[in-house]
Each structure stands twice: as C-alpha cells, then as structure tokens.
Residue, then its C-alpha position, 0 to 999 in steps of 0.5 A: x500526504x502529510x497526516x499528524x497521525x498516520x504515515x501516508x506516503x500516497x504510492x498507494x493505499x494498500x502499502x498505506x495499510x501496511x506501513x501502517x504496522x511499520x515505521x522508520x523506529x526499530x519498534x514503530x507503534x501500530x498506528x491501528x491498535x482498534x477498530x476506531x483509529x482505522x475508521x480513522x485512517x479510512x477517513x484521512x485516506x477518503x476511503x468509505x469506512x467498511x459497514x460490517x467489518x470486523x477489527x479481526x479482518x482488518x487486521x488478518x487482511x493487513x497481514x495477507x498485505x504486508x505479506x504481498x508487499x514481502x514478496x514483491x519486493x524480495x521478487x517471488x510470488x505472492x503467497x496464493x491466500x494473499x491472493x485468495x483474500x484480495x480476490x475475495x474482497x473485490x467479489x464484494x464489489x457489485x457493478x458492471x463492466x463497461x468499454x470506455x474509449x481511452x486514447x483512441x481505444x477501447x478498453x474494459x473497466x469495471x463500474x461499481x454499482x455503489x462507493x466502495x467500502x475501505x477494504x476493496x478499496x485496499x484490495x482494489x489498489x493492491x490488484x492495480x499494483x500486482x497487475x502492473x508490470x511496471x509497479x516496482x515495490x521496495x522497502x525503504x532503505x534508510x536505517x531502521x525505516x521499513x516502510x514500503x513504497x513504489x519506486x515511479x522513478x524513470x530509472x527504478x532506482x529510488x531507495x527511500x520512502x522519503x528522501x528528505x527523512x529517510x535518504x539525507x542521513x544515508x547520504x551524508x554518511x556515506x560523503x564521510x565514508x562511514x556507509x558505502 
C-alpha cells in the first residue's frame, strides 16, 4: 500500500511495525519517533489506535517484533520474551471461540467481543504468521534495503520487498556482470 509517510508493504501489519524502524537508506529515519505518528500509522493502517498505551511499549513491543522477524528469517526460533509479549497482548482481547463452517468443515475461530486496539492487532498478525507453516519472512535483498517482507510467491524464491525499487538495480547490474 502506497502511504506519503510510511512504508507499508501490506504482507502483514506486524513486519509493517517493524520496518517501521528500517528503510531502503543505510540509516532510515525512525518513522515513529512519538506516540502521535503512530497514532498515525495505526490510522493509515485501519487499526483502532490503542486507549492506554504507552510510547514506551509501543516502542519495546516493536523491538520484541523485529526480533521475531530476525529469527525467522535467519531460521531459528523466536526469542521465548518475543513470545511472552504477543502472547501477552492477545490476552487483552476479550471475545469468545465459536465453530464456523469453512469449506464443508468445521473449524474454531476465536470472535472478539469489542474492535481491537492497535497493538493486538499487531500481535494478532504476528501469531497468524509464526503459526503458518507456509509464511516464509525474508529480508529485502536489494542493497541497503532492510525491510522484511512474506515471500507469497509459488515457488518462495522473492527477494525484494518491491521489485520494481529494490530488485531493478540488482537486475541491471547483475546483466553487467557487476553483481553475481
């Protein structure tokens, strides 16, 4: 998604939160400096900006993020406190589970009592993707880009957060046989 202040790739609003901090600049600006500009990005994202939070969680869950992000794309696990902190903010959601019928089958999905605020909504996205095992997360591999991203490709071989930015420098030099 296209946004004049923030980097939003759309693959899923949790690695949104974390490129917030990270950019395709060797030293990218922190896109949430304060509690406003992520009121900000919580509106540019359609998320309900959180009531009673913090600057200083914002900013601590973003690091216990990016460190998940680290993780799976180097292949390990995530940190068990990156864990802790997503598991701690879906607790905050209050709602029922309820069968649904998907397909010709039953499956469990959980129905929040009320919209959820920013935060579990982030961690909501982070848990969707930690417990796909088809979610691939990669780093963007065009020069001093270090955004992540979910490769969706069929074949799981994307390299870059956006091709047309990131991947058209890498392809050009690599036809002049400056980059192999």
């Amino acid at each position: 998604m296209v946004h004049p202040e923030f980097t939003l790739l759309g693959d899923a609003v949790w690695l949104d939160l974390v490129n917030s901090s990270r950019g395709r600049t060797p030293s990218p600006p922190d896109l949430l400096p304060d509690l406003e500009a992520y009121g900000r990005w919580s509106r540019a994202q359609q998320l309900q900006p959180d009531d009673d939070t913090s600057f200083t969680l914002v900013r601590t869950f973003r690091e216990q993020l990016t460190a998940v992000a680290e993780a799976l794309h180097a292949g390990i696990q995530p940190p068990g406190g990156a864990i802790a902190a997503i598991n701690g903010q879906l607790a905050r959601s209050a709602g029922s589970h309820q069968l649904t019928r998907v397909s010709g089958g039953w499956r469990l999905r959980f129905a929040p009592n009320r919209s959820l605020q920013a935060l579990e909504a982030i961690a909501r996205s982070a848990a969707a993707t930690l417990a796909d095992p088809g979610a691939i997360v990669r780093r963007c591999a065009g020069g001093p880009c270090s955004l992540f991203f979910i490769d969706h490709s069929p074949t799981q071989s994307r390299r870059w957060c956006d091709a047309a930015l990131c991947g058209h420098g890498a392809t050009v030099e690599r036809r002049r046989g400056l980059l192999r």
